[in-house]
LUMVEX-839321 format. One line per field, with one value per residue (C-alpha): x, y negated, z negated; residue in one letter; residue number from 1. Coordinates in steps of 0.001 Angstrom, whole numbers. Layout:
BEGIN
x	c(X	...)
y	c(Y	...)
z	c(Z	...)
resn	c(A	...)
resi	c(NUM	...)
This chain:
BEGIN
x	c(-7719	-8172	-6081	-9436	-9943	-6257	-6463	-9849	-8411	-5226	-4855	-5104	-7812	-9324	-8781	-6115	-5435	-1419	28	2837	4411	5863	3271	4460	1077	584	2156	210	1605	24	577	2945	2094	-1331	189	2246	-635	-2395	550	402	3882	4447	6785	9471	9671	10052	12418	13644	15411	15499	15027	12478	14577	12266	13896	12524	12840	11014	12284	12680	12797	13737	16637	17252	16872	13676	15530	14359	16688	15837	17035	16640	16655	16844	14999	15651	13195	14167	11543	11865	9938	6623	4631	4535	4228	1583	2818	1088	783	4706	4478	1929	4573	7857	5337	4605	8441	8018	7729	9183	12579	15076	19375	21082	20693	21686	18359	16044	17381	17137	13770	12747	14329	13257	9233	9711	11367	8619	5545	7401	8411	11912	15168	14878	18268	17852	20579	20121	21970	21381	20560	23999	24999	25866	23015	24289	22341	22512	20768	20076	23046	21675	20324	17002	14324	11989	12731	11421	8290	6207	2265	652	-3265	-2760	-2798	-3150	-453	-204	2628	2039	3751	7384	9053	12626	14951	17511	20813	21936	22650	23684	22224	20498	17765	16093	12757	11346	7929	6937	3186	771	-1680	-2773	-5323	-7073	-6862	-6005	-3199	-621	2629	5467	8659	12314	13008	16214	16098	19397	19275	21156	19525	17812	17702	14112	12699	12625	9755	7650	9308	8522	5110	4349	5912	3706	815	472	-318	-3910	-2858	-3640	-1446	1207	4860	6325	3650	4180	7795	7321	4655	6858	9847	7487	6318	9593	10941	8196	7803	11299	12925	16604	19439	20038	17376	17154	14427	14739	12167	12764	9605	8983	8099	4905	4278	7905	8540	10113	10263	12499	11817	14711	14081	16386	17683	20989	22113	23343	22822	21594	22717	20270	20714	18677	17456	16537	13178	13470)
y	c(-12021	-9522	-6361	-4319	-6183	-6488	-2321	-2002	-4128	-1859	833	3607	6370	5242	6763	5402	4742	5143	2423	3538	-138	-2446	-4454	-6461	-7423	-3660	-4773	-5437	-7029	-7078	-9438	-8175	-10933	-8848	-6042	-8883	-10891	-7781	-7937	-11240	-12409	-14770	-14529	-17476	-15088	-11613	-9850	-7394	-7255	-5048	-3491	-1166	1075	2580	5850	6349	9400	9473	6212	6316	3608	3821	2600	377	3259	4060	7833	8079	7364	9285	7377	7490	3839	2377	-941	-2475	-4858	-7280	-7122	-10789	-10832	-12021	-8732	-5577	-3498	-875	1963	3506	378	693	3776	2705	-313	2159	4041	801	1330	4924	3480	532	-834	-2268	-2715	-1781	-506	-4028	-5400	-2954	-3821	-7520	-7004	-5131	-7161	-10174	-8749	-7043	-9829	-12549	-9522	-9329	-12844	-12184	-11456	-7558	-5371	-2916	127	2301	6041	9288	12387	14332	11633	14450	13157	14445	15893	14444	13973	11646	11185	11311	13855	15349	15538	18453	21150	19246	20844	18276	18217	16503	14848	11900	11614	8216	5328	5434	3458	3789	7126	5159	5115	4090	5194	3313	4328	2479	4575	3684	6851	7736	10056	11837	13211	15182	15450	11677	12053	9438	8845	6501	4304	3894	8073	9655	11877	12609	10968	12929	11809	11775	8875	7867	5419	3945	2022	298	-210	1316	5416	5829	8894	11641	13478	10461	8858	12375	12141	8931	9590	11983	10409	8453	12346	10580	7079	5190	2707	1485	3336	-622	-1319	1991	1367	-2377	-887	1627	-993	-3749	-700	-191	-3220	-4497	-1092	-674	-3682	-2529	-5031	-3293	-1552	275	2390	4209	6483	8762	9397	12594	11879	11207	10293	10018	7585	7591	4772	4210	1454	31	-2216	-3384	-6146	-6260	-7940	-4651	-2454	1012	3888	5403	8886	11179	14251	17682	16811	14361)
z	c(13811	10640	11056	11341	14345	15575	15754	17259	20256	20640	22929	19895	20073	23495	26969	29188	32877	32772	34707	36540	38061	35934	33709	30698	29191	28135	25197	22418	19239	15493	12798	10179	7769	7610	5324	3395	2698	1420	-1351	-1879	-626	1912	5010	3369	-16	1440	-862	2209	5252	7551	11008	12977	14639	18332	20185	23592	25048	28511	29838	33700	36657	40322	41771	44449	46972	44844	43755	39889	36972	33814	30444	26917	25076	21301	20373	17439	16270	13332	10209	10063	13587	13477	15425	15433	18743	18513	19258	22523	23836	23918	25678	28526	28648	29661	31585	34005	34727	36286	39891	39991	41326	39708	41334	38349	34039	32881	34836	33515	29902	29778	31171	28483	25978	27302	27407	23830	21836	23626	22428	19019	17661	17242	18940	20148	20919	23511	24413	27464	27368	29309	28458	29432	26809	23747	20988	17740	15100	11825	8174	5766	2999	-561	-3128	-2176	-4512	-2697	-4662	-8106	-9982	-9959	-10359	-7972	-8736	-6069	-2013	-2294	-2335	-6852	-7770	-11469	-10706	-11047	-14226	-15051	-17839	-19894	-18105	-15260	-11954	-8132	-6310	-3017	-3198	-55	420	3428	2133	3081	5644	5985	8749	11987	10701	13725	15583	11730	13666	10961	10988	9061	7866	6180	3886	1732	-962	-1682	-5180	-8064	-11351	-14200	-13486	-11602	-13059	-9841	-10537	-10473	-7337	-5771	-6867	-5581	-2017	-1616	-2712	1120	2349	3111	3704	6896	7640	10368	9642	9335	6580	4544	4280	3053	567	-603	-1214	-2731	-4858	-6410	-6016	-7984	-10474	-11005	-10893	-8933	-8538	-5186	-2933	711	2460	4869	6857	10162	11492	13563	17034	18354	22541	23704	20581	17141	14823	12005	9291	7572	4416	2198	-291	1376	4960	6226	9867	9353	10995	14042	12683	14650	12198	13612	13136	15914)
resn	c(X	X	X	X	X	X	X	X	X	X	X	X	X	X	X	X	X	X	X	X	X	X	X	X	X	X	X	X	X	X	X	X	X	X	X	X	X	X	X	X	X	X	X	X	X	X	X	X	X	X	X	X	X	X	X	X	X	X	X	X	X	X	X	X	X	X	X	X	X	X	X	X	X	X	X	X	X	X	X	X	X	X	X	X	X	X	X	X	X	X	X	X	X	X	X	X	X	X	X	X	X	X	X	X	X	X	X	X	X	X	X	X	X	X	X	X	X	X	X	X	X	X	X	X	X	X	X	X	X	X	X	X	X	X	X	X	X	X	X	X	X	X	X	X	X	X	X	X	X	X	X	X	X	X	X	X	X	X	X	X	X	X	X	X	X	X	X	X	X	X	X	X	X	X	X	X	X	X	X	X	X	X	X	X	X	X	X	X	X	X	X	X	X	X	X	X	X	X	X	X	X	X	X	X	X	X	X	X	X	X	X	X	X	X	X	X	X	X	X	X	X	X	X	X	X	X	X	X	X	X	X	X	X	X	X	X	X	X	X	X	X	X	X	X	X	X	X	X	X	X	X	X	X	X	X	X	X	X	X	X	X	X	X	X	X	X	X	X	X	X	X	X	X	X)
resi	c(1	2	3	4	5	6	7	8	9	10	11	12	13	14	15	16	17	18	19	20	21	22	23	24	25	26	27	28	29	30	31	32	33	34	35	36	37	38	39	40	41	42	43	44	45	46	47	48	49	50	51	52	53	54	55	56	57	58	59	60	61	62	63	64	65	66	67	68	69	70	71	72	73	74	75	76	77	78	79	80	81	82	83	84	85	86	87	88	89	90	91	92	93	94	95	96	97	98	99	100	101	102	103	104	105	106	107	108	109	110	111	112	113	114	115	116	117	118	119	120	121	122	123	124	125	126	127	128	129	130	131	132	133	134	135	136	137	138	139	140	141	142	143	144	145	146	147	148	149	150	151	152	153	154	155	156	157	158	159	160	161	162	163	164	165	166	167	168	169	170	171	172	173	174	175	176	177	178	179	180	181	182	183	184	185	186	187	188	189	190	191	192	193	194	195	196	197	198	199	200	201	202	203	204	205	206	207	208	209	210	211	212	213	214	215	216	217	218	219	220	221	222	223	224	225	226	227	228	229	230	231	232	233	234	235	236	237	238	239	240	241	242	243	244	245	246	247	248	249	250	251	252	253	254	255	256	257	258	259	260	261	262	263	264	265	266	267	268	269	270	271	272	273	274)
């Protein structure tokens, strides 16, 4: 199935009868190799690793005495994994929870890791917390680059736009200024991303530039984060390479790409924009 036709099957842009008892096959996956292919790398020679990082924040079941348990939940799905989960379909998924049963926490979270790693291709972690839990506050570490006068002539992915110099750095730089789009609904999805790097200096004002060129790009969060570390990976030419994007919140969910060159665990650093 082409991804034109993968999204026209998923639940995006079309009315919805919200399922409130537990129904696995709400899930609906999407090749990732689709956005690879488009690149022209194959899943054996992917020069990343990494990790899609889900928060859930309306996550409730009822317990054995059927009184409602209200929980928040992380999911983190490896980038090795052979699906994506579209996103509402995730929702309607922790909606089918709302009414039904289950004796204890532990049960409701190998359920859901057992239905979300079997609808991804690959081995999904799942953490349950409450909301009296204290959720701290945090930001990205790194330099940001908002406040650079730059002229800007493209909104759409350009990655000519990155240039390197001759000195050799190890920085992290931060932009807030990251917004692409849904390609199926066009809803705008904003977010935070840090790129973490060793290597020839990338010139700012470019990188800048050419994050904000996705302002009128369609495309998955998963697949604009690959695209933006092929891009530089590619462009640039880094020894060492992470990115990392907090996307706002959008239907009870946030997702959180990780991508990066080394074997590392990222930090699920909520920002005030989430």
């Amino acid at each position: 199935m082409s991804e034109h036709e993968s999204v026209l099957h998923s639940p995006l842009g079309k009315g919805t009868v919200y399922v409130n008892r537990y129904d696995p096959d709400l899930l609906y996956p999407i090749e990732r190799d689709i956005n690879w292919k488009r690149q022209g790398v194959e899943r054996t020679s992917l020069p990343f690793r990494g990790v899609d990082i889900w928060n859930a924040y309306e996550v409730s079941w009822l317990n054995a005495k059927g009184k409602p348990v209200v929980a928040l939940a992380e999911f983190r799905i490896p980038a090795s994994s052979t699906h994506i989960i579209e996103s509402k379909s995730f929702k309607l998924y922790l909606n089918s929870y709302n009414l039904t049963r289950f004796g204890s926490e532990s049960e409701v979270a190998k359920q859901m890791q057992s239905d979300l790693s079997k609808a991804a291709g690959g081995e999904v972690e799942v953490s349950i917390s409450y909301p009296q839990d204290r959720a701290e506050i945090g930001k990205l570490d790194g330099r940001c680059i908002d406040d650079l006068d730059v002229d800007i002539e493209h909104y759409e992915p350009a990655p000519q736009l990155l240039n390197i110099g001759d000195d050799l750095v190890s920085e992290t730089l931060v932009s807030h200024l990251l917004k692409s789009n849904c390609p199926v609904t066009g809803q705008p999805d904003w977010a935070s991303v840090q790129i973490a790097y060793q290597g020839a200096k990338i010139d700012p004002r470019g990188l800048l530039a050419y994050l904000i060129s996705y302002r009128e790009h369609g495309d998955f969060h998963e697949q604009c984060v690959e695209t933006i570390f092929m891009d530089i990976w590619n462009r640039c030419r880094p020894q060492k390479l992470s990115v990392y994007a907090r996307y706002v919140r959008r239907g009870g969910l946030d997702i959180n790409p990780y991508r990066s060159s080394l074997n590392d665990r990222p930090v699920n650093t909520r920002l005030s924009r989430q």
